[in-house]
C-alpha positions as CSV (number, residue, x, y, z in Angstrom):
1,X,-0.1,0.8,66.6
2,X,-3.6,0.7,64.8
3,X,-4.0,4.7,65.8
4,X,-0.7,5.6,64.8
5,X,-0.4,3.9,61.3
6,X,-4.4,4.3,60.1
7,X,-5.2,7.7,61.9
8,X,-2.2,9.6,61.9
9,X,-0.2,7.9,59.1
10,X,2.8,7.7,60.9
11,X,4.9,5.5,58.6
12,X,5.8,8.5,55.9
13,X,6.7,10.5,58.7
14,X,9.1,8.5,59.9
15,X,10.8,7.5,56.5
16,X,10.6,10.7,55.4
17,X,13.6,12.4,57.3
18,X,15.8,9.1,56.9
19,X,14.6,9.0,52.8
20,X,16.1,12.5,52.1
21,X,18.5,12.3,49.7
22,X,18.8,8.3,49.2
23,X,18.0,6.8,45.7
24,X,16.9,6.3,43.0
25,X,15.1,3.4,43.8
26,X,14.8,0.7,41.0
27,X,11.5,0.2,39.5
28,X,10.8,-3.1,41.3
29,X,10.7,-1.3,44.3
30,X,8.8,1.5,43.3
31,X,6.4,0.1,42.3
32,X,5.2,-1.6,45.5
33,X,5.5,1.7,47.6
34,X,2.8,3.3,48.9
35,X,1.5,6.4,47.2
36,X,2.5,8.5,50.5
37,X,6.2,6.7,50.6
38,X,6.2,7.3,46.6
39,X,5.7,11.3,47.2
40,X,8.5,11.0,49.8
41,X,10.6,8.8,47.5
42,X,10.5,11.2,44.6
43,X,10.9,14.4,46.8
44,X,13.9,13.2,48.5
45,X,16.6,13.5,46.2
46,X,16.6,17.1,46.1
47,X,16.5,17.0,50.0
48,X,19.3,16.6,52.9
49,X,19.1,13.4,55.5
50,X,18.3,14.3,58.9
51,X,21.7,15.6,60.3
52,X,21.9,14.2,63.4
53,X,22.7,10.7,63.8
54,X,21.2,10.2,67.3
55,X,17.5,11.1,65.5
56,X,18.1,9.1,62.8
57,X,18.5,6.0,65.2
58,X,15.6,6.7,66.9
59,X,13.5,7.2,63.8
60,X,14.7,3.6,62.6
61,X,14.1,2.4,66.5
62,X,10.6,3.8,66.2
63,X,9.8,1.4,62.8
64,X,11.5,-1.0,64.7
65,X,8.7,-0.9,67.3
66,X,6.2,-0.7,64.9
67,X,7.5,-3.7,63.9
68,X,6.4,-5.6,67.6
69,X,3.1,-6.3,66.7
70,X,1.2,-7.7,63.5
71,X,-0.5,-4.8,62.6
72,X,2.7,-2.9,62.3
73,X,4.7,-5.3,60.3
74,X,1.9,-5.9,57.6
75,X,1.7,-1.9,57.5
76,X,5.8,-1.7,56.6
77,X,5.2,-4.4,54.6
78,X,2.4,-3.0,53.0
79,X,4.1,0.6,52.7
80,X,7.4,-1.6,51.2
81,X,9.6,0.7,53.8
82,X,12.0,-2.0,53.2
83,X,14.3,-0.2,50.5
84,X,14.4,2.7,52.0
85,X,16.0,0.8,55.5
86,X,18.5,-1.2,52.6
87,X,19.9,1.8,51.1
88,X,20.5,3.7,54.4
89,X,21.9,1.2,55.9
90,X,24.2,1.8,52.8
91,X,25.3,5.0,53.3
92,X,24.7,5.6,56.9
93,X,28.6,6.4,58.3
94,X,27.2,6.3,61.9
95,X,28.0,3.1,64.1
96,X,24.6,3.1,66.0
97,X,22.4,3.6,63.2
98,X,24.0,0.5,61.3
99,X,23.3,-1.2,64.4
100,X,20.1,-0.1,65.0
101,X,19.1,-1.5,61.4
């Protein structure tokens, strides 16, 4: 988990697709994002959600799994990921993506 989250910064590429179009966050939460989720944050409003639902629950299985070890969930925390997850479970019409978060 180490690689993926320090060397190839995995965590923004993963929101990213699932952040499109969701928002705006409230300043509380912006404000404890990380720069990279930030950029993503305020370039997703003028962007479309990934279309298919069967990627979008395997994006959120994949922070999921980051999730299984301690150096994953301090990076989520750290990355505050957390409001992003809230707010698609929000709007998110399909069955196994609400499950899935």
């Amino acid at each position: 988990h180490e690689h993926l989250v320090k060397d190839l910064k995995i965590i923004p590429l993963l929101v990213e697709p699932l952040a499109a179009g969701l928002g705006p966050f409230s300043s509380a939460d912006t404000e404890k994002m990380s720069p990279d989720l930030l950029r993503i944050i305020s370039d997703s409003v003028t962007k479309k959600s990934e279309p298919d639902p069967e990627l979008r629950k395997l994006l959120v299985d994949a922070l999921f799994m980051l999730a299984a070890s301690r150096f994953g969930r301090d990076s989520l925390r750290a990355a505050h990921v957390y409001p992003v997850l809230r707010d698609l479970h929000k709007v998110d019409k399909d069955e196994a993506v609400q499950d899935a978060i």
